[in-house]
C-alpha positions as CSV (number, residue, x, y, z in Angstrom):
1,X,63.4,-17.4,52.6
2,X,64.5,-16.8,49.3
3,X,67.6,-13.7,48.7
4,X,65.9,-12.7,45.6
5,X,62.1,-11.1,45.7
6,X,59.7,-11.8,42.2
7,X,60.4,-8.6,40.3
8,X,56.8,-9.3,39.2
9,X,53.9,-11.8,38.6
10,X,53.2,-10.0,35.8
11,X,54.0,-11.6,32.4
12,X,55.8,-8.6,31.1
13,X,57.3,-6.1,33.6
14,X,56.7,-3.0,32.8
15,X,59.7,-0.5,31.9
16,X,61.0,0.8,35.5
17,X,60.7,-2.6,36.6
18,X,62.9,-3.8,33.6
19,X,65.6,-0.5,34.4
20,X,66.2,-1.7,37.7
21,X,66.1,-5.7,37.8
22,X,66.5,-6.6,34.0
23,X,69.4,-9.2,33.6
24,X,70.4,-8.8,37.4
25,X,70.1,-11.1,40.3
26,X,71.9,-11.3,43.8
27,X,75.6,-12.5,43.3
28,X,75.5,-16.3,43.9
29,X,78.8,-16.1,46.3
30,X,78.1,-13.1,48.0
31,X,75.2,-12.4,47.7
32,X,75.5,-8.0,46.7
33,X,72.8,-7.1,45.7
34,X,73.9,-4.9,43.0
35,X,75.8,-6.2,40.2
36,X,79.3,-6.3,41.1
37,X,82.2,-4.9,39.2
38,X,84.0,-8.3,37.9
39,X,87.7,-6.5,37.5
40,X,89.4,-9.3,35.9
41,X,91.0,-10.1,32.2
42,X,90.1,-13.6,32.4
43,X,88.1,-16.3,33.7
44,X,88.7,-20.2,34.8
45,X,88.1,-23.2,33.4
46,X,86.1,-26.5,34.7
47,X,88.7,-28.6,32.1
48,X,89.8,-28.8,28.8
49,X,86.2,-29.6,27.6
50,X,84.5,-26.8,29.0
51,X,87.2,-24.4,27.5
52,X,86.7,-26.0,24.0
53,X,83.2,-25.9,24.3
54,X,83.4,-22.1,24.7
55,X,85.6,-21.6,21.7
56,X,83.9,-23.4,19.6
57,X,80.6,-21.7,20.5
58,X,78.9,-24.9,22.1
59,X,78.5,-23.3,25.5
60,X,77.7,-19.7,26.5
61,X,79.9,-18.4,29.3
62,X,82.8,-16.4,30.2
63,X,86.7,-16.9,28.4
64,X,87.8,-13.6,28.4
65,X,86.6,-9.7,28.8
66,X,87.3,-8.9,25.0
67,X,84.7,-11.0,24.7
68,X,82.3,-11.6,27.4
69,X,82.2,-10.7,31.2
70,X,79.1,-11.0,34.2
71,X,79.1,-7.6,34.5
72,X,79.1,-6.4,30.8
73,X,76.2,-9.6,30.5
74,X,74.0,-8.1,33.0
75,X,74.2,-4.4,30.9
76,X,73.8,-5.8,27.8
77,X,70.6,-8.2,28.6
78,X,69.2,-5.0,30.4
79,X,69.5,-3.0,27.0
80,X,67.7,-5.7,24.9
81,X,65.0,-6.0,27.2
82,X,64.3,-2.3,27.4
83,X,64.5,-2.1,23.6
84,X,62.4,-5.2,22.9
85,X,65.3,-7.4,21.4
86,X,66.8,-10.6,21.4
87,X,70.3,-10.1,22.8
88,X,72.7,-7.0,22.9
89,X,76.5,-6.6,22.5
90,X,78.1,-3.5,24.6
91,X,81.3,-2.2,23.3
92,X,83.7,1.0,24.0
93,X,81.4,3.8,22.4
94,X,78.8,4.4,20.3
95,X,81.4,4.3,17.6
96,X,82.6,1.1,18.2
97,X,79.2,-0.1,18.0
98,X,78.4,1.4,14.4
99,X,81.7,-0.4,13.0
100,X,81.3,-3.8,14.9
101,X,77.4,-3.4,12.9
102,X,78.9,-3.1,9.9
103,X,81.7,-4.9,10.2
104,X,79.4,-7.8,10.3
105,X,77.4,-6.9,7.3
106,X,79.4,-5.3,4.5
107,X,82.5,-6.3,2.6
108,X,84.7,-4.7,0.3
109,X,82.6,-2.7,-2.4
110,X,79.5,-2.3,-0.5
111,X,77.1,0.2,0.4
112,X,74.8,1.5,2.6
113,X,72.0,4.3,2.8
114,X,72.1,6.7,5.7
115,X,70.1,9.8,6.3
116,X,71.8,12.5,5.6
117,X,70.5,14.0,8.7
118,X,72.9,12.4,11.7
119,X,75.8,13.3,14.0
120,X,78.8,14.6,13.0
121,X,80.8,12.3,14.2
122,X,78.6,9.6,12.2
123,X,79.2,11.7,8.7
124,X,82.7,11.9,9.1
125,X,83.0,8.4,10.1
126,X,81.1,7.4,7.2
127,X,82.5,9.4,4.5
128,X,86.1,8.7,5.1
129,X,86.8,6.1,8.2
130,X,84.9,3.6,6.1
131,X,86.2,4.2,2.9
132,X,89.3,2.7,4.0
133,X,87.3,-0.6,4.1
134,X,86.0,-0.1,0.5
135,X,82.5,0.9,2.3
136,X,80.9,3.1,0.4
137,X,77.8,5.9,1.9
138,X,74.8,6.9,0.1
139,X,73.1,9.8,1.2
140,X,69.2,10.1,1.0
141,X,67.2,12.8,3.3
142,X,64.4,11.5,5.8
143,X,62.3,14.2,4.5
144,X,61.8,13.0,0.9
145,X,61.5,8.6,1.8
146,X,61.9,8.7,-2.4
147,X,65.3,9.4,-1.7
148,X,65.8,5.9,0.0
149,X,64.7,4.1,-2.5
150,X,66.4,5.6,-5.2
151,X,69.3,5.0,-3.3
152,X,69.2,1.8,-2.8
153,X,71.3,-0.7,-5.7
154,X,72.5,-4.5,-6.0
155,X,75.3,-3.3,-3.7
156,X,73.3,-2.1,-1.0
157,X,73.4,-4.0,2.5
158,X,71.3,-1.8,4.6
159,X,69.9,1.8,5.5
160,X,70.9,3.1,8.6
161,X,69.3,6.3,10.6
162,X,68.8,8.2,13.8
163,X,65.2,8.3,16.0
164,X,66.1,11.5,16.5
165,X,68.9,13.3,14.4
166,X,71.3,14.5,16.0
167,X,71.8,18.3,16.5
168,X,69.1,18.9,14.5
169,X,65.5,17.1,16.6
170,X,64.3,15.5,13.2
171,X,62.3,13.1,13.9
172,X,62.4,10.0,11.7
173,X,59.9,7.9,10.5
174,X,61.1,4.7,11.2
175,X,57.5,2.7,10.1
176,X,58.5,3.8,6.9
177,X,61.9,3.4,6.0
178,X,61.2,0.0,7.5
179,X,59.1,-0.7,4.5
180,X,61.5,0.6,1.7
181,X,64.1,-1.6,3.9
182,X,61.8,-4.7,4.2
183,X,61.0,-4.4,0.3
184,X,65.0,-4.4,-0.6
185,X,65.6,-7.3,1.6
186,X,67.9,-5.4,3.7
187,X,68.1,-4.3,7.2
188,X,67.5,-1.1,9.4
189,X,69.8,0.0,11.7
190,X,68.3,2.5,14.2
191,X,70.7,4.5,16.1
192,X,68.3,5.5,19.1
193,X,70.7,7.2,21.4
194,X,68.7,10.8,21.4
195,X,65.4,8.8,22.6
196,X,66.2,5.6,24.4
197,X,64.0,2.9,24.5
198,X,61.9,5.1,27.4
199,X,60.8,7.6,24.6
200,X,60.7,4.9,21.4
201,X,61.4,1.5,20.4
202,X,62.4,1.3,17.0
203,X,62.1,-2.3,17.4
204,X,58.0,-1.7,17.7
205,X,58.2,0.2,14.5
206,X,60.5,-2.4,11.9
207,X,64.0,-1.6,13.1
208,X,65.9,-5.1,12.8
209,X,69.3,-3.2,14.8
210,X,69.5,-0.8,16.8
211,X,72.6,1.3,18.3
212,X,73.6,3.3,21.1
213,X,76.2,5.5,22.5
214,X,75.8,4.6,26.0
215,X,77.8,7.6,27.1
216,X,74.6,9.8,26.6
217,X,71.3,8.7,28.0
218,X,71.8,5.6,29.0
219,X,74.5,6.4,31.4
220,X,73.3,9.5,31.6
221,X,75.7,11.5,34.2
222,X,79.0,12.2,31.9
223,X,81.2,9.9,33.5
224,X,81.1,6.6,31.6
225,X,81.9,5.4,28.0
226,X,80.3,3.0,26.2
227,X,78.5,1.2,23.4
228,X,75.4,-0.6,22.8
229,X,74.4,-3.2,19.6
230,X,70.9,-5.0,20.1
231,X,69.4,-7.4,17.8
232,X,66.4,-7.1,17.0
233,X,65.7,-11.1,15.6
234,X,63.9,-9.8,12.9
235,X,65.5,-10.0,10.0
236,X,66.7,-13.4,7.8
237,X,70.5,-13.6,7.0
238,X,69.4,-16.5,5.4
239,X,66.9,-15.4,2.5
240,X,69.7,-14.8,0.3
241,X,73.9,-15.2,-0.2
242,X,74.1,-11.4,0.3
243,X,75.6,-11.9,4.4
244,X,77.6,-14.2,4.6
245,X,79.6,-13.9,7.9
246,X,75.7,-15.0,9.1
247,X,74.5,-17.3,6.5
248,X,77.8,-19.5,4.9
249,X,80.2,-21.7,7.4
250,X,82.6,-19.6,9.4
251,X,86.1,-21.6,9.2
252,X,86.9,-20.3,12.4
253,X,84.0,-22.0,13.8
254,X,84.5,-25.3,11.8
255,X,81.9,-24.5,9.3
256,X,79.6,-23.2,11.9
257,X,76.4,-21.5,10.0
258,X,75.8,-18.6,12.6
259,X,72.2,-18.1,11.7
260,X,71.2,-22.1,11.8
261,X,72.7,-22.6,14.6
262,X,71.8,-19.3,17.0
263,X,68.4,-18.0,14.9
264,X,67.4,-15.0,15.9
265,X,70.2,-14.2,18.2
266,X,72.2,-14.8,15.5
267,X,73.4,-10.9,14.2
268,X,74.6,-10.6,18.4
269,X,77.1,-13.6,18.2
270,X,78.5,-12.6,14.7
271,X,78.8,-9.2,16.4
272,X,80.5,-10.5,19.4
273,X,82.5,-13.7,17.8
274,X,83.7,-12.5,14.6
275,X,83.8,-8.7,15.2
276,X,84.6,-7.9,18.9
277,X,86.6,-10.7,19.1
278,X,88.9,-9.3,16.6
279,X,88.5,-6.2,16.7
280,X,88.7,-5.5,20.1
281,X,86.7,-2.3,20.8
282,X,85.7,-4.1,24.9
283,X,83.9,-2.3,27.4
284,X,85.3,-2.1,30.9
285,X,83.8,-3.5,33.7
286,X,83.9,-0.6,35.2
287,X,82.1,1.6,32.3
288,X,79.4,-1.5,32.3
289,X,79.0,-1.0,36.0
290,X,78.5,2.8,35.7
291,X,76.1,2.1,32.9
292,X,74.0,-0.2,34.8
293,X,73.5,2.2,38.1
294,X,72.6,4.7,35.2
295,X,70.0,2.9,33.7
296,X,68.1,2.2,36.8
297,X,66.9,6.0,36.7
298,X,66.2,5.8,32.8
299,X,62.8,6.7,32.8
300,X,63.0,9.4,35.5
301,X,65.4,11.6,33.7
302,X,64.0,11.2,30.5
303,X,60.9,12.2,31.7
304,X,62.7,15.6,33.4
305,X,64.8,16.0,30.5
306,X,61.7,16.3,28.2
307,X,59.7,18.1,29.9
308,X,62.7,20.5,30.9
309,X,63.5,20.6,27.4
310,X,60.2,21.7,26.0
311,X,60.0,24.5,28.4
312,X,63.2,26.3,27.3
313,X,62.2,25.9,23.5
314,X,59.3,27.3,24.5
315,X,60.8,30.3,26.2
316,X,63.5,30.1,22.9
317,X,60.9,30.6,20.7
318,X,59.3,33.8,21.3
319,X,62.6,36.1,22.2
320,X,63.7,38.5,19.9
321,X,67.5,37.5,19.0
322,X,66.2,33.9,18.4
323,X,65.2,33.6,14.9
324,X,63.9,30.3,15.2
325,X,64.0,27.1,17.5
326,X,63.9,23.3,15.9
327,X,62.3,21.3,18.4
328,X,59.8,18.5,17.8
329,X,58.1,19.2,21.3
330,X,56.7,22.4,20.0
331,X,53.0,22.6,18.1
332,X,54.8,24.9,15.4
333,X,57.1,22.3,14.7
334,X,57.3,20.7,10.8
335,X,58.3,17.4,13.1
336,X,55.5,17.8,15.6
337,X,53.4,15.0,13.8
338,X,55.9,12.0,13.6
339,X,56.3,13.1,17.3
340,X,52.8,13.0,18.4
341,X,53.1,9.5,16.6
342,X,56.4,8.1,17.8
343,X,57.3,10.3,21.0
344,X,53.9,10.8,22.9
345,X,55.9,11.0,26.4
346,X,58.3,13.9,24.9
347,X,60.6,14.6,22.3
348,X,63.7,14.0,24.4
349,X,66.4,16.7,25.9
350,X,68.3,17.7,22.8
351,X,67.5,20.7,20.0
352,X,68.6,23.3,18.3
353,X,68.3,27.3,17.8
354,X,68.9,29.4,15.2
355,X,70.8,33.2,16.9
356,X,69.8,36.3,14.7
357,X,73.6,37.0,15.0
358,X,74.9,34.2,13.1
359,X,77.8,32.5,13.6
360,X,79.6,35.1,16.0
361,X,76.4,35.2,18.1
362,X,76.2,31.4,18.2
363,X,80.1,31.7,19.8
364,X,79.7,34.8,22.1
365,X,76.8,32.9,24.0
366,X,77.9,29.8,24.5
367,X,80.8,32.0,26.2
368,X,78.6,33.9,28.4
369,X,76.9,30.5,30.3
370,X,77.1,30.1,33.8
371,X,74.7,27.3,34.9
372,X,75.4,25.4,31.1
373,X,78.7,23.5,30.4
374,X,80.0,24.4,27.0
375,X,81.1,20.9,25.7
376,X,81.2,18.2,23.0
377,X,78.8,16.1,24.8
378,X,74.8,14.8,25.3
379,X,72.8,13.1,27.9
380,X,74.1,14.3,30.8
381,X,72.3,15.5,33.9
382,X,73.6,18.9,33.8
383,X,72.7,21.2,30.9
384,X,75.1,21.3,28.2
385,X,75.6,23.7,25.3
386,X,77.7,24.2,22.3
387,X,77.8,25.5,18.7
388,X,78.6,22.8,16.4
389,X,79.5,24.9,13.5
390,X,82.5,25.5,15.8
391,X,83.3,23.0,17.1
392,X,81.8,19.1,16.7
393,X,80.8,20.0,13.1
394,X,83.9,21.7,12.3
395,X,85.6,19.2,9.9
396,X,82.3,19.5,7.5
397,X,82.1,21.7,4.6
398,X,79.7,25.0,5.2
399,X,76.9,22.7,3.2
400,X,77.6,19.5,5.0
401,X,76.7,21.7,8.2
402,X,73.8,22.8,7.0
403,X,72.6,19.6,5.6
404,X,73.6,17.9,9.2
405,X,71.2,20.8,10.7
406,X,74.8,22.4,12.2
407,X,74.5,25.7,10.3
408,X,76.8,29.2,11.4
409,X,73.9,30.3,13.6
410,X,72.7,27.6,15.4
411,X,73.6,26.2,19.2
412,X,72.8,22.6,20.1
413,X,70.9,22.8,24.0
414,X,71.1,19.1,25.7
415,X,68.4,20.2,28.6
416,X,69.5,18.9,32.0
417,X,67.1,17.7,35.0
418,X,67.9,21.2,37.0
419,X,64.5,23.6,38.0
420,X,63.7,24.9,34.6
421,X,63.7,28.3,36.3
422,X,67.5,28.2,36.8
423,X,68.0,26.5,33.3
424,X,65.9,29.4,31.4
425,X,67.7,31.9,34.1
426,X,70.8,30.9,32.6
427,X,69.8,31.5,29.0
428,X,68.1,34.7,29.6
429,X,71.6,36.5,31.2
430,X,73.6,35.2,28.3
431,X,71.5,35.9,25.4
432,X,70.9,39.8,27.0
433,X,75.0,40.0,26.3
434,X,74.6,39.6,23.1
């Protein structure tokens, strides 16, 4: 009798399926059947051949945890299978991930277009981290798609966005950004870490990368870091000279063409072999581990979160020191539309309200929680609160915050998977203080 049973006879598994058993088989020694945590810094060789051969990119397998490790592997083949791609990278954080990405793409006097809508941690990264580089930002805003295009020059090596911005709950529309991209002859990056795959698939919709910080959703319970690159195989690094770490010979490789040789994988292994490698931002086994066990229960908190999530805007929405409540969930909202079209299970666990006290109300309240943790953090399983203005927006100018949607007044919510009676409890007692 076999260890292993079919995960299905179905062609295509269907999402929970893929959660659990994506990537993941019983350990060929041992036979654990979850993935085990391999703690080690290196890994043996057959002979000399075998260890040349996995240099020189002629064999896949394990060297080194930098660069690749059976636990990491199992968590990163999970994430491209849940987001429709053709391989995945993990890496230390959702930061991490965003450099390796463009790492790979840009050199010295390029640029790229990014909503201006995004995390603050993303503006900040982009407007000065990346200048050091000789990267340069444009800004364009996903409410006027004119202002992609007019953004876009010679120079310009992609457009990057959120699913979902980040405090803010705008919804982007990723079918047609992918156009203005596709037109260009560049690539979209698509960072989806406020959906997931169980909400939207940017793939689906003309995203040729996609990003995640793994410490939110994916993870899910506030206890593990990580990153997440996944390539879509969509785009050509060959139509033109303008990527060359995919589409010229890589001298470290002996004039290695990544894209002839690895197709539509290739944009993974330039991530991994040229970037990771020296770089160095590695996942531990251990994150990957935590990750994985996270994952398996994907689309049941997503599912709670939304529908958690909607309730409490809901409730936001009508009380009296609330002066308004940006949520894509609700009918009333300018986003409800692209929500409707992208987000039909639920427009995830993350918005933002607007106190009629301003920027003093916005700090008293997240003071007065019980039930809510008042921290710089998403995705968890408990509820979470904070006001960015004070604290993860802080390093922006007053019009940068209220571009970013992280104005005086408003308090980002990240709606847990607690009884919604207790969540909206919790709201009710602190907002009466004010």
């Amino acid at each position: 009798m076999s260890d292993e049973t079919p995960v299905s006879q179905a062609a295509s598994p269907g999402f929970a399926t893929l959660a659990v058993h994506a990537g993941a088989k019983p350990d060929p020694t041992t036979h654990a059947r979850a993935t085990p945590i391999y703690q080690t810094t290196s890994f043996v060789f057959d002979d000399v051949d075998h260890a040349a051969s996995l240099f020189g990119l002629q064999a896949f397998g394990n060297i080194y945890t930098r660069l690749t490790n059976p636990t990491t592997a199992v968590l990163e083949e999970r994430v491209a299978a849940l987001e429709g791609g053709t391989a995945a990278v993990a890496t230390a954080s959702g930061h991490s991930a965003q450099h390796l990405v463009f790492h790979t793409l840009l050199t010295p006097g390029d640029e790229f277009v990014a909503s201006r809508k995004l995390y603050g941690g993303s503006i900040n990264q982009f407007n000065h981290a990346y200048k050091n580089y000789g990267w340069n930002v444009v800004w364009a805003d996903p409410d006027d798609l004119s202002t992609f295009e007019r953004a876009i020059t010679p120079k310009t090596k992609a457009i990057f966005v959120e699913s979902i911005a980040n405090p803010g709950g705008v919804v982007v529309d990723i079918a047609a950004i992918s156009a203005i991209a596709r037109k260009a002859g560049i690539p979209l990056i698509v960072d989806n870490t406020m959906a997931t795959p169980y909400l939207w698939q940017p793939i689906k919709d003309g995203a040729d990368i996609v990003v995640h910080s793994a410490t939110k959703f994916l993870g899910g319970h506030g206890n593990s870091m990580g990153g997440i690159v996944v390539d879509a195989g969509s785009f050509d690094w060959s139509a033109t000279d303008r990527y060359p770490m995919l589409s010229k010979p890589r001298p470290e490789y002996q004039g290695m063409v990544l894209h002839e040789t690895f197709g539509n994988f290739a944009f993974a292994i330039a991530v991994r072999a040229l970037g990771l490698r020296d770089i160095g931002p590695a996942i531990s086994p251990f994150n990957s581990f935590m990750l994985l066990t996270g994952i398996e229960t994907l689309n049941l908190r997503m599912q709670r979160h939304s529908d958690n999530a909607l309730a409490v805007a809901r409730f936001l929405s009508v009380h009296p020191k609330v002066e308004w409540v940006s949520y894509p969930g609700l009918e009333s909202d300018p986003y409800h539309a692209l929500a409707q079209k992208y987000l039909p299970k639920g427009a995830g666990a993350v918005f933002t309200f607007g106190l009629k006290g301003g920027y003093e109300a916005g700090v008293k309240l997240v003071s007065n929680v019980h039930l809510f943790s008042h921290l710089a953090n998403i995705g968890d399983t408990r509820s979470l609160i904070i006001h960015p203005a004070s604290t993860t927006h802080r390093q922006l100018t007053d019009e940068q915050k209220t571009i970013a949607g992280a104005g005086p007044q408003v308090v980002r919510l990240s709606v847990g998977i607690e009884d919604q009676a207790d969540i909206i409890a919790d709201l009710e007692q602190a907002l009466a203080q004010l």
